[in-house]
N, C-alpha and C positions, 0 to 999 in steps of 0.2 A: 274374303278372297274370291275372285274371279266373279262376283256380282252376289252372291249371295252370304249369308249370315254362317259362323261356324256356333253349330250348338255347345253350350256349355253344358258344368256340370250336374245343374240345378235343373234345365231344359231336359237333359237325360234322367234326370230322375221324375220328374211330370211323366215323359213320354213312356216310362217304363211302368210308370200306377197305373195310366191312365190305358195304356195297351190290354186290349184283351187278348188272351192267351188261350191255346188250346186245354181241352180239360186233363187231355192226356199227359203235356209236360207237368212234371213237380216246378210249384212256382214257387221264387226265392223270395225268404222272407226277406223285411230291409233290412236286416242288419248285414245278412251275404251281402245284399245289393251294393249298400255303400261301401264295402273292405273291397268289393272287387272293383268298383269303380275307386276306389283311391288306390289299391293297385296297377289300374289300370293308369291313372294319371303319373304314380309314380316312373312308373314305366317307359311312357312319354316323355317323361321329365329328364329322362335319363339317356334318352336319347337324340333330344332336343339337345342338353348341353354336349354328350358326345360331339356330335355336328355342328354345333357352333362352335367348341375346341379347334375341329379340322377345319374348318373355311378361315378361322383367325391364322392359325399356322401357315395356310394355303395365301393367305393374303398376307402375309409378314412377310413368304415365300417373294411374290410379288415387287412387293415394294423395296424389299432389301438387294434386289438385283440391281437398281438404276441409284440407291441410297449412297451418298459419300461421306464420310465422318469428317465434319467442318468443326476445328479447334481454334480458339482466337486467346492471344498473348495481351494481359494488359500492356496497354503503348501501343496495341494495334489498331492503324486505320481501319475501318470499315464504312461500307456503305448502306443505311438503314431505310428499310419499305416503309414507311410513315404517308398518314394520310394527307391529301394535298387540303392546303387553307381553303377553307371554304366550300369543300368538297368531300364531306366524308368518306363518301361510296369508290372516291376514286383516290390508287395509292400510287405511291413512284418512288424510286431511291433518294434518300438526300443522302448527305454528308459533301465531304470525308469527317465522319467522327471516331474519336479514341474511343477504345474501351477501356473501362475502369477498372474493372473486377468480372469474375466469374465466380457466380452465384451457385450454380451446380452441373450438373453434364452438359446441359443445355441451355444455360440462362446465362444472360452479360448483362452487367449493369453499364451502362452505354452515358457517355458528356456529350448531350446535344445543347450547347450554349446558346445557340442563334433561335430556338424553339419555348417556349410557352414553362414546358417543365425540363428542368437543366438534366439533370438525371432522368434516364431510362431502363426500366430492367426490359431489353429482349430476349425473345428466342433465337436460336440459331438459324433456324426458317427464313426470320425477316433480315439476317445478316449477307453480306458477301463482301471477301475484299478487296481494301481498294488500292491498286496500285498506279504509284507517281507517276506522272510521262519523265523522260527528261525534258528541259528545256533545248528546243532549237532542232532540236530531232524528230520533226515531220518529215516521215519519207516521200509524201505525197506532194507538198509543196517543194521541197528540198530538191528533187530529182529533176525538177520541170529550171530549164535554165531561162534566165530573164529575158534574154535576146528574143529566145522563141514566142513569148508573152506577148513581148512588142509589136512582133513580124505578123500576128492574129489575131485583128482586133477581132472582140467579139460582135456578131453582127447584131444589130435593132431588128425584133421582130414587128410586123404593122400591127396596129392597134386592129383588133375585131371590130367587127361593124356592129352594127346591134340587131339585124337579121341573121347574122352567122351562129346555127345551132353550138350551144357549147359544148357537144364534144368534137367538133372540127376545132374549135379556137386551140390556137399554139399556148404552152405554157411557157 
């Protein structure tokens, strides 16, 4: 930590032989030495997991603020994070696939047919679901009436010259 070495327990006992010590203090034999150096670690040890105990709770604290409890019905569509072909490193959702079964609080065994292996057991993690459009119900095309379509054509932009820096060129 912070560029240098943390002595152990072995280093502390070298350093404690090998120390000279005034003639005035009573010096401990080793058998003190070591009970009080493994008290001493116990010590530490005990305060070490205290503090790890509270940073775990502190961080459960954390993460359970923004956490949602996500439950999936076998028959239900989902949509699964799978790694894209050809590209391990990189994931994206497929489906829509059913789920089969639930394997424990967290686990679904997932029918991906169109994939390599037909069954999958996920986590809840790589799940989310997925829900049908209707057909014919784009409100985005749907609201634009045709006439007006017609009335605006859309215009041709000119081709770039091959001097024109590319962040001027139009897209």
């Amino acid at each position: 930590m912070s560029g240098r070495t943390v002595p152990g327990p072995l280093q502390l006992v070298k350093s404690a032989w090998l120390q000279e010590s005034d003639l005035s203090t009573a010096k401990q034999n080793v058998v003190e030495f070591i009970l009080n150096t493994r008290e001493g670690l116990r010590h530490a040890l005990d305060l070490a997991s205290t503090h790890a105990a509270q940073q775990r709770s502190k961080a459960k604290a954390w993460y359970d603020r923004r956490a949602r409890l996500r439950t999936f019905q076998p028959g239900d569509k989902v949509l699964v994070l799978l790694p894209m072909p050809g590209k391990p490193l990189h994931a994206k959702y497929h489906g829509p696939y059913t789920v089969e079964q639930q394997l424990g609080l967290v686990d679904y065994v997932i029918s991906t047919p169109d994939r390599r292996k037909t069954k999958r057991v996920c986590h809840v993690n790589l799940l989310k679901p997925y829900h049908d459009r209707e057909p014919g119900l784009d409100p985005a095309v749907a609201s634009i009436p045709v006439n007006v379509l017609i009335q605006f054509p859309v215009a041709e932009c000119p081709a770039p010259t091959p001097h024109t820096p590319l962040w001027r060129r139009r897209r």
